[in-house]
MDTraj code that builds the backbone (N, CA, C; nanometers):
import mdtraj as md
import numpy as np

residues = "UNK UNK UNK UNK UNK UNK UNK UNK UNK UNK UNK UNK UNK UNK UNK UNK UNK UNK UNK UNK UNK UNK UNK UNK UNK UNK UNK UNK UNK UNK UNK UNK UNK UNK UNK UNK UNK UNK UNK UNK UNK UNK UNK UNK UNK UNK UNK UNK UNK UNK UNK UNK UNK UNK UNK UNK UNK UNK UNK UNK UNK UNK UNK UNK UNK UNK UNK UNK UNK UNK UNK UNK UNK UNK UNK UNK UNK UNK UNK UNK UNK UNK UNK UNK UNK UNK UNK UNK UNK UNK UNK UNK UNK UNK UNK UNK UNK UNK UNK UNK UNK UNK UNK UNK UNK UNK UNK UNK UNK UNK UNK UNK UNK UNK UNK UNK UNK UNK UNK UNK UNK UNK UNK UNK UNK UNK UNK UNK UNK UNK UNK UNK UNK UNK UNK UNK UNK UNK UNK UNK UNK UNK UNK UNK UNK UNK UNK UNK UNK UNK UNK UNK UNK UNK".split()
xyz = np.array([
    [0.0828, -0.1189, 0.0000],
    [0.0000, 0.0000, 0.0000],
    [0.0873, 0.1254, 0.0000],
    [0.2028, 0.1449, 0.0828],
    [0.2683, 0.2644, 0.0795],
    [0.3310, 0.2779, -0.0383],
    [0.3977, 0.1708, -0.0940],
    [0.4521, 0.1435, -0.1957],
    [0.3869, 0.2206, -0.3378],
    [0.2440, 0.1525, -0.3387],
    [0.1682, 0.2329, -0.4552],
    [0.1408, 0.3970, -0.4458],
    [0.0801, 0.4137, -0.2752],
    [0.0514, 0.5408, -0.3197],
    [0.1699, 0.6024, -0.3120],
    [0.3063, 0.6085, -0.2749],
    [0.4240, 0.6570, -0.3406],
    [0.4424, 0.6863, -0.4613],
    [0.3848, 0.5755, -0.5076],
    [0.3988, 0.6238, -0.7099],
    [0.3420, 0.6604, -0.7584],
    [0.1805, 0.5769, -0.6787],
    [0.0719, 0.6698, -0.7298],
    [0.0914, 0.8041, -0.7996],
    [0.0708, 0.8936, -0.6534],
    [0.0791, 1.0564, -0.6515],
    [0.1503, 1.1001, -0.7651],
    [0.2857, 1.0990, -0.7854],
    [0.4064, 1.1657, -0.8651],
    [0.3588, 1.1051, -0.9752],
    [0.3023, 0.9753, -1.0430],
    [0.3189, 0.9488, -1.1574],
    [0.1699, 0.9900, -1.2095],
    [0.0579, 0.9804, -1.1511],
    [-0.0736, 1.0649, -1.1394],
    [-0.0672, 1.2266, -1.1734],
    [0.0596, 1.2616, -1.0921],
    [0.0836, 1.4339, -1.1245],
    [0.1229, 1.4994, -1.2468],
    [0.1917, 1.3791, -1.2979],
    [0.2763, 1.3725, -1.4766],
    [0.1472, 1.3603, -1.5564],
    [0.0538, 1.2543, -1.5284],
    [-0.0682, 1.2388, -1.6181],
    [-0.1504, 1.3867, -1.6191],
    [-0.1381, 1.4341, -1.5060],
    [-0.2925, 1.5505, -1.4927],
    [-0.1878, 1.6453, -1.5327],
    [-0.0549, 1.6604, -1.5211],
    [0.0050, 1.8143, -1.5873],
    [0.0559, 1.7671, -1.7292],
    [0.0420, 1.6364, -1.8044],
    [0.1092, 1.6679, -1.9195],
    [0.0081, 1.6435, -2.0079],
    [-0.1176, 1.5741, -1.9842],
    [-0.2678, 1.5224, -2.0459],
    [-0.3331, 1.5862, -1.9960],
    [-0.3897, 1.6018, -1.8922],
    [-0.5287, 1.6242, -1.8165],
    [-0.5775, 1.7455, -1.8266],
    [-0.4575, 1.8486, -1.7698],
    [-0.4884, 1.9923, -1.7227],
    [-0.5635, 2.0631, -1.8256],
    [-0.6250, 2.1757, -1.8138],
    [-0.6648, 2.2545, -1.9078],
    [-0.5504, 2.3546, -1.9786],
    [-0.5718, 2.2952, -2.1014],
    [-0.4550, 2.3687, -2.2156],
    [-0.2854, 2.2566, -2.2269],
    [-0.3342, 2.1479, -2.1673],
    [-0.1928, 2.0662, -2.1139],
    [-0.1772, 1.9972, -2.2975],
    [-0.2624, 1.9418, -2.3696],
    [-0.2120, 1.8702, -2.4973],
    [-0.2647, 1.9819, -2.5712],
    [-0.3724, 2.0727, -2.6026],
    [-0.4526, 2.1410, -2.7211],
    [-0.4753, 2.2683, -2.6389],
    [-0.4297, 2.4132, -2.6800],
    [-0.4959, 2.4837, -2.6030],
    [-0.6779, 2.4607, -2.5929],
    [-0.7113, 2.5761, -2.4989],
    [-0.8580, 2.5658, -2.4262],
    [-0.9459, 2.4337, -2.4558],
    [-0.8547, 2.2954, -2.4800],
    [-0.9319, 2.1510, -2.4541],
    [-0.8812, 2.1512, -2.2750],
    [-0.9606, 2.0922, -2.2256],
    [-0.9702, 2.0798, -2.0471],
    [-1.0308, 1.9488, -2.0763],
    [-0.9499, 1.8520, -2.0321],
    [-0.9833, 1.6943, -2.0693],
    [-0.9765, 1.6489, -1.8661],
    [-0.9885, 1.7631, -1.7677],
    [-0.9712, 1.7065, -1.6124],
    [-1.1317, 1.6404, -1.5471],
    [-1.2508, 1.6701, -1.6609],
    [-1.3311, 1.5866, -1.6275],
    [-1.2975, 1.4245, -1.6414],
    [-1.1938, 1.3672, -1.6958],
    [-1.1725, 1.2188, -1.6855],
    [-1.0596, 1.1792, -1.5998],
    [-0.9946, 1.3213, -1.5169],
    [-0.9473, 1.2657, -1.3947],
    [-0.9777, 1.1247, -1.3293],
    [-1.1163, 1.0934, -1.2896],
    [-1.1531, 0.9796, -1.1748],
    [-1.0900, 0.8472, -1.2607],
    [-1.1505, 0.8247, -1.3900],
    [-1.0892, 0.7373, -1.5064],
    [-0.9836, 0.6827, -1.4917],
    [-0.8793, 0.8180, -1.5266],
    [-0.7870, 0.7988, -1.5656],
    [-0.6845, 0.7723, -1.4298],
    [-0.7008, 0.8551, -1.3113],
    [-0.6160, 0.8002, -1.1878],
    [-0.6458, 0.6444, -1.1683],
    [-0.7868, 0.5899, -1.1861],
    [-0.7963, 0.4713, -1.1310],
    [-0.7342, 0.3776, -1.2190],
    [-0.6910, 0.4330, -1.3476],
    [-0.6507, 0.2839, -1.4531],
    [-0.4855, 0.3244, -1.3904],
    [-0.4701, 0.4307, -1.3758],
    [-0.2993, 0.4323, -1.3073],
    [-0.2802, 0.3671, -1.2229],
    [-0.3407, 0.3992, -1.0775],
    [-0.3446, 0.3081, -0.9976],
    [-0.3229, 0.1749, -0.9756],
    [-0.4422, 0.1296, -1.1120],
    [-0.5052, -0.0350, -1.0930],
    [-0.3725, -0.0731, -1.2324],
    [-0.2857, 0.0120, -1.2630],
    [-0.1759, -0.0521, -1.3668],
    [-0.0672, -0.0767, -1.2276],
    [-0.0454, -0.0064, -1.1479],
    [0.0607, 0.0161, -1.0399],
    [0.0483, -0.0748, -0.9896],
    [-0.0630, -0.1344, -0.9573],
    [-0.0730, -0.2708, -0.8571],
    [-0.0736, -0.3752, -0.9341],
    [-0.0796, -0.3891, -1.0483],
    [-0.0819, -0.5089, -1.1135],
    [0.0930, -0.5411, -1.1531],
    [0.1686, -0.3999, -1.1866],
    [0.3191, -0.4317, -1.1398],
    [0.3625, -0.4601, -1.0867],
    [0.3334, -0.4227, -0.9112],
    [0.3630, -0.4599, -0.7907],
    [0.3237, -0.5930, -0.7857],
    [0.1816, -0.6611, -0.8228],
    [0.1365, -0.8100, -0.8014],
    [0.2288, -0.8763, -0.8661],
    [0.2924, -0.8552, -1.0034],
    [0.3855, -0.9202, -1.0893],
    [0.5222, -0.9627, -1.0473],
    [0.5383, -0.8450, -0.9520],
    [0.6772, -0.7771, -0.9320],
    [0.7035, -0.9339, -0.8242],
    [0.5855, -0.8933, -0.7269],
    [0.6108, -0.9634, -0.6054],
    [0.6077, -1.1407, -0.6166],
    [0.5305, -1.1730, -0.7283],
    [0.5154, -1.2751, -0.8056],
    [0.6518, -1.3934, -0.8598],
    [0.7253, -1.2796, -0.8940],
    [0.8321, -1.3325, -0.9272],
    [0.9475, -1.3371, -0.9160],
    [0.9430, -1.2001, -0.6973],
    [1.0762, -1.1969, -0.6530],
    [1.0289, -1.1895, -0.5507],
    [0.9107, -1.2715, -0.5300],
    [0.9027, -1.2762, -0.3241],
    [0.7717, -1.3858, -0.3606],
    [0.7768, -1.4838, -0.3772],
    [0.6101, -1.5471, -0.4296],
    [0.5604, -1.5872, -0.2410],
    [0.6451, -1.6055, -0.1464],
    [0.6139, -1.5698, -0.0019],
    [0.4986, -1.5229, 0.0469],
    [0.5495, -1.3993, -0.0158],
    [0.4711, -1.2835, 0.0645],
    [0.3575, -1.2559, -0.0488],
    [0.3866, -1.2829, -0.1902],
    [0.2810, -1.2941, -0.3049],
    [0.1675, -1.3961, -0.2543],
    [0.2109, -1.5017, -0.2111],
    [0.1095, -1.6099, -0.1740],
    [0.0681, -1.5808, -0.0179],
    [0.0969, -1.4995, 0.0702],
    [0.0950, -1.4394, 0.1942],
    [-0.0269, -1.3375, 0.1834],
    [-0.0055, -1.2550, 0.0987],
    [-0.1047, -1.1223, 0.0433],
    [-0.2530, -1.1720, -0.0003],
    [-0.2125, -1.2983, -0.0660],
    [-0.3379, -1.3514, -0.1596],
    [-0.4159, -1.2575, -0.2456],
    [-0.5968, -1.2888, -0.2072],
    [-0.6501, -1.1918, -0.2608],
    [-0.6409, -1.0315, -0.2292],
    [-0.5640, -1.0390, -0.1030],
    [-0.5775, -0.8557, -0.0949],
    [-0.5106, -0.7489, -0.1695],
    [-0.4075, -0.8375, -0.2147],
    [-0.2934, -0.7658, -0.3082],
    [-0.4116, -0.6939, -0.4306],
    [-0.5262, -0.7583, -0.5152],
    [-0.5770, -0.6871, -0.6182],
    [-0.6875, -0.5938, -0.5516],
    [-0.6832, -0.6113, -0.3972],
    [-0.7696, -0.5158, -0.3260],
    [-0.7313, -0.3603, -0.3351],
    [-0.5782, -0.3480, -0.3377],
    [-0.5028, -0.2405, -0.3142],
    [-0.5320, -0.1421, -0.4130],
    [-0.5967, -0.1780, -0.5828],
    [-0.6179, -0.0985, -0.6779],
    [-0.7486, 0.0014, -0.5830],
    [-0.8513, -0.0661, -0.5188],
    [-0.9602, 0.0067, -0.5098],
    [-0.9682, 0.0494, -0.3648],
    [-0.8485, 0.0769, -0.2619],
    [-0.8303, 0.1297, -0.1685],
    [-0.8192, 0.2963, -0.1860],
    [-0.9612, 0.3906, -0.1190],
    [-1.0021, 0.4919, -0.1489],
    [-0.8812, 0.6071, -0.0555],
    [-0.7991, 0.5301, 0.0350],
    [-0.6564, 0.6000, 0.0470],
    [-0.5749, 0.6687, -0.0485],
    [-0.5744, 0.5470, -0.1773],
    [-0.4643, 0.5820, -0.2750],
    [-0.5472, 0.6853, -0.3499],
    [-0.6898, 0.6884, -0.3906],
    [-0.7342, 0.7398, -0.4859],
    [-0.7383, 0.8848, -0.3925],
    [-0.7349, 0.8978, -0.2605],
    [-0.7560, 0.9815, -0.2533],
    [-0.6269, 1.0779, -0.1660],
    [-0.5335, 1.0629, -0.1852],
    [-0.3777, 1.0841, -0.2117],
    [-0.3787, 1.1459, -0.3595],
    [-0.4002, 1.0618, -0.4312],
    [-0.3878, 1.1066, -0.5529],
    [-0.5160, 1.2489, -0.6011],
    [-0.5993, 1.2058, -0.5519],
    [-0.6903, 1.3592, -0.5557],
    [-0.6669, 1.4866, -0.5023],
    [-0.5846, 1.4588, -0.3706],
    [-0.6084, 1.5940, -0.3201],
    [-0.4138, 1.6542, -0.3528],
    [-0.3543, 1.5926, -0.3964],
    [-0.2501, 1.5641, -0.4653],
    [-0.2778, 1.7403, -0.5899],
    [-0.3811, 1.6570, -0.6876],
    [-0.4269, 1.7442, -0.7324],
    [-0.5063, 1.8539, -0.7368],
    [-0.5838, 1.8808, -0.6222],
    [-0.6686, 2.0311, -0.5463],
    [-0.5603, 2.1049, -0.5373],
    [-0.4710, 2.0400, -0.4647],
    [-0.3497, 2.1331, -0.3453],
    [-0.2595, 2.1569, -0.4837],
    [-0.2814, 2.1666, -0.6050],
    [-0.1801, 2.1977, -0.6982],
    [-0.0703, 2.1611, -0.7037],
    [0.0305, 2.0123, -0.6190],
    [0.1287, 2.0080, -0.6112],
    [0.2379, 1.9840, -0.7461],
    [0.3296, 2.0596, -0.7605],
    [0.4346, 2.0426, -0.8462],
    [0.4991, 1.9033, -0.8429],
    [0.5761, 1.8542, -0.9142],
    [0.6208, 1.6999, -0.9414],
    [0.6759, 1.7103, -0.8333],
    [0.8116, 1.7324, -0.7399],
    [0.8756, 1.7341, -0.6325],
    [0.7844, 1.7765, -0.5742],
    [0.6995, 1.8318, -0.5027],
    [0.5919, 1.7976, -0.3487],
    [0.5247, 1.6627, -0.4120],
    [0.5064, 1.6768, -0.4949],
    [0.3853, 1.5595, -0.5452],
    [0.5144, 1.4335, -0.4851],
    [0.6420, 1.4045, -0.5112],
    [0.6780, 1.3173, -0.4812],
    [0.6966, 1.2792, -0.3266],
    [0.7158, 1.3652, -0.2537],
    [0.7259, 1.4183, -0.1407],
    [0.5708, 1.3585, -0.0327],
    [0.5019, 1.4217, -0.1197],
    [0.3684, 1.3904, -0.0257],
    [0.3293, 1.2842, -0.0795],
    [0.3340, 1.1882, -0.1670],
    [0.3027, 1.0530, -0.2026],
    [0.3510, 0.9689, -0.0899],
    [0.4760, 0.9673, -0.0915],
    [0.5538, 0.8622, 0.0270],
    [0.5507, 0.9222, 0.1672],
    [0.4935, 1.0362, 0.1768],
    [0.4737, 1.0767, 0.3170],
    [0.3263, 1.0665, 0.3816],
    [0.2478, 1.0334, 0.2765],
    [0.1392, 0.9966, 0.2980],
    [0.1005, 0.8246, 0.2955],
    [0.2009, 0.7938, 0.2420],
    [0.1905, 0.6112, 0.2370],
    [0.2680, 0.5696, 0.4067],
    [0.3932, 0.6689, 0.4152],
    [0.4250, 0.6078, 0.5283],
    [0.3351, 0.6410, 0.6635],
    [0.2963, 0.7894, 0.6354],
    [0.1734, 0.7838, 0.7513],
    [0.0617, 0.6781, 0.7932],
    [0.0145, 0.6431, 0.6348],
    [-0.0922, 0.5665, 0.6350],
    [-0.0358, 0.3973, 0.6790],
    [0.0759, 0.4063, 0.7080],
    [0.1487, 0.2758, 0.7482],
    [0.1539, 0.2695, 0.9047],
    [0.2008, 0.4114, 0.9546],
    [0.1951, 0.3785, 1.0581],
    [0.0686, 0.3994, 1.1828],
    [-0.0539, 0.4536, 1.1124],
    [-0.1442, 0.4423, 1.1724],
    [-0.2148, 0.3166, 1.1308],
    [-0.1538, 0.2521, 1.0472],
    [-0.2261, 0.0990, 1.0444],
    [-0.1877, 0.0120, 1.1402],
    [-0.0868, 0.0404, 1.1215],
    [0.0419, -0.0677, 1.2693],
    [0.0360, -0.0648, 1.4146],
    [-0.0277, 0.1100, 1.3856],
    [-0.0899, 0.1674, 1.5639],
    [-0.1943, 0.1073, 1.5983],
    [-0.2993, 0.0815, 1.5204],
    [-0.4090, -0.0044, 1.4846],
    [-0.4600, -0.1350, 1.4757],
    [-0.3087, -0.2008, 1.4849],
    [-0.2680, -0.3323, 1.4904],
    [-0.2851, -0.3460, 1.5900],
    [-0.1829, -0.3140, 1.6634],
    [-0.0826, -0.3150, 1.7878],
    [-0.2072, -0.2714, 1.8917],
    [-0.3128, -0.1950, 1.8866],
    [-0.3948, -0.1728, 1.9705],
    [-0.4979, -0.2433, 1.9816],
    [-0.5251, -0.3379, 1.8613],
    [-0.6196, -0.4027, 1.8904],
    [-0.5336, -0.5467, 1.9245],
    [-0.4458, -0.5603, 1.9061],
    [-0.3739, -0.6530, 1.9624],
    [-0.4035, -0.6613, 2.1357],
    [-0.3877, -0.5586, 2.1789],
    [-0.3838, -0.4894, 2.3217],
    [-0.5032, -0.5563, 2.3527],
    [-0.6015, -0.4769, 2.2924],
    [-0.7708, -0.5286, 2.3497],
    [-0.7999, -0.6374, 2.3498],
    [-0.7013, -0.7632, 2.2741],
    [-0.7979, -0.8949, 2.2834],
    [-0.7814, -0.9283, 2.4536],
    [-0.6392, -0.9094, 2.4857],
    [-0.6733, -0.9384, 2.6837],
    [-0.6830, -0.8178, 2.7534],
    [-0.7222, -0.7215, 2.7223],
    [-0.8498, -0.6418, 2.7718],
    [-0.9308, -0.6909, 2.8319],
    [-0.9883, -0.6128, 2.9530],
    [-1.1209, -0.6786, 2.9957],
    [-1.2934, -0.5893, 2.9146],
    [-1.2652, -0.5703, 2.8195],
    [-1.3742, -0.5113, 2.7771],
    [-1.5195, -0.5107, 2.7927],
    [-1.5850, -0.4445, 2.8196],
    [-1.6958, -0.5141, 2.8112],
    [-1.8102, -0.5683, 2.7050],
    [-1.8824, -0.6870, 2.7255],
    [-1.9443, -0.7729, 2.6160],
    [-2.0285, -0.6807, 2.4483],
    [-2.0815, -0.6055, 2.4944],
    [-2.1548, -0.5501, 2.4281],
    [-2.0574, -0.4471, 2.3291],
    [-1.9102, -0.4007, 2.3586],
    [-1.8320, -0.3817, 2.2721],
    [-1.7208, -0.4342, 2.2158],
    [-1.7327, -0.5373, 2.2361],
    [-1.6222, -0.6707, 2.1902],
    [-1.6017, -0.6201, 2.0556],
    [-1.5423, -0.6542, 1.9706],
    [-1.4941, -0.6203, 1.8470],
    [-1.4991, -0.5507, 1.7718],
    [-1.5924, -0.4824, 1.6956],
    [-1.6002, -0.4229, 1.6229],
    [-1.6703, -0.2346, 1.6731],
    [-1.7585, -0.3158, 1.7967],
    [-1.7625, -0.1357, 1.8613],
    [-1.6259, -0.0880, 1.9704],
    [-1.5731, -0.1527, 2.0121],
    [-1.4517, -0.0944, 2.0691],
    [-1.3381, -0.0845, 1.9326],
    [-1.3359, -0.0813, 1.8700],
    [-1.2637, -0.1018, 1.7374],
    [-1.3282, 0.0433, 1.6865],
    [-1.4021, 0.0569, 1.6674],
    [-1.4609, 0.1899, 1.6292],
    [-1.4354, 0.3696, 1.7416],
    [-1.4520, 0.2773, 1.8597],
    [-1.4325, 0.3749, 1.9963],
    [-1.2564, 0.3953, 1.9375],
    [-1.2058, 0.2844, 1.9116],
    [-1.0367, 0.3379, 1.9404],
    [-1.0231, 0.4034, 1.8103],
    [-1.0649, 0.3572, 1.7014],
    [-1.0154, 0.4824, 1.6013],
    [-1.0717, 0.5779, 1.6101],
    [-1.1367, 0.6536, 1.6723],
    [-1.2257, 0.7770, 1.7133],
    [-1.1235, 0.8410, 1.8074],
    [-1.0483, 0.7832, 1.8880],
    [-0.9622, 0.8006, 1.9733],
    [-0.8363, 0.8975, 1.9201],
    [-0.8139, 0.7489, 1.8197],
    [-0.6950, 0.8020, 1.7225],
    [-0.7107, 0.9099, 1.6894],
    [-0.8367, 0.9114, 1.5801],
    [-0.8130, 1.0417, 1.5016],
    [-0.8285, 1.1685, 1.5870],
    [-0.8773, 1.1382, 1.6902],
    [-0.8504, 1.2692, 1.7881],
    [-0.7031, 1.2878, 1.7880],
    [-0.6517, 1.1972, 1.8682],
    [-0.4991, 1.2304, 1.8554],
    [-0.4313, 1.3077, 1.7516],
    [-0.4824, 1.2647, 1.6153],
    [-0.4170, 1.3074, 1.5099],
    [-0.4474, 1.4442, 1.4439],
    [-0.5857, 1.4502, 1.5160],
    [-0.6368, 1.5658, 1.4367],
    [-0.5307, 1.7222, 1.5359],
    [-0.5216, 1.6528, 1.6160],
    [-0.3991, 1.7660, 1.6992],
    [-0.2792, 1.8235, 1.6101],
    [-0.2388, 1.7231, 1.5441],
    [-0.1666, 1.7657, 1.4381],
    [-0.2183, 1.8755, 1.3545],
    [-0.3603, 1.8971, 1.3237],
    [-0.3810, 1.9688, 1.1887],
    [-0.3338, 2.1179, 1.1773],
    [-0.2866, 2.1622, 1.3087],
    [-0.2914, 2.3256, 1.3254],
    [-0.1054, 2.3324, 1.3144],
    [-0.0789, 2.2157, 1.3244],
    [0.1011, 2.2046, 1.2769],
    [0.1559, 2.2891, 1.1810],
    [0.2379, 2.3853, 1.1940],
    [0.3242, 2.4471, 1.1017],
    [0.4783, 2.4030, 1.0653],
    [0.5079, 2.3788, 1.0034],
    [0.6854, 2.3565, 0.9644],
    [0.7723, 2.4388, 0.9079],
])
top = md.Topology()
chain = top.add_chain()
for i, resn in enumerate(residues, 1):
    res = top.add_residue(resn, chain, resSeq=i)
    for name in ("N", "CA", "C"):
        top.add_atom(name, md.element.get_by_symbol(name[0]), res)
traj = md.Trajectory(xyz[None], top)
């Protein structure tokens, strides 16, 4: 997953500034209504490299992944990395920048996510939120945590 939307973004940013944009192949043609299209066949080409890739230099972790590996094309993370990629106007260098900084984020709040529900199985929780509503309580948690971040300057 980090992997794709890493490439995603930057190689998504080449499509919408050298095809997509308005005036980018023909002046005043604006071809960015087939944005949604066209990111998702990028995408769903990226993961089918990666499925190949892993296929025939890790078949491990290829046969480990199983079906989720062709899940990764329609994970609304990447598509939407790659969207706001393009709102925020980023140039090829941020675009590369915030691709892999957004895959590794999205890595490590998965792992936090892990690791916490790892925690809760010997928890003493109580019955009525066993799995899936204490699972909901803790990412509510999270994104509090995270949303602390949003007022961050660098």
């Amino acid at each position: 997953m980090t992997v794709v939307l890493g490439l995603a973004v930057p190689i998504n940013n080449l499509v919408y500034n050298l095809v997509l944009r308005d005036g980018a192949l023909v002046e005043g043609v604006d071809l960015s209504f087939l944005n949604f299209i066209t990111f998702i066949g990028v995408i769903a080409a990226l993961v089918q490299i990666l499925e190949m890739i892993l296929d025939k230099y890790f078949p491990a972790l290829y046969n480990a992944l199983g079906i989720f590996l062709p899940l990764i094309a329609v994970n609304c993370a990447i598509f939407g990395g790659v969207s706001f990629m393009v709102q925020r106007d980023y140039n090829f260098p941020e675009s590369i920048v915030y691709g892999f900084g957004s895959g590794i984020g999205w890595m490590l709040a998965i792992v936090a996510m892990a690791g916490i529900r790892e925690k809760m199985k010997y928890a003493n929780v109580p019955a009525g939120l066993r799995g899936l509503g204490i699972t909901f309580i803790t990412t509510g948690l999270m994104a509090l945590g995270f949303m602390s971040f949003s007022g961050v300057q660098l």
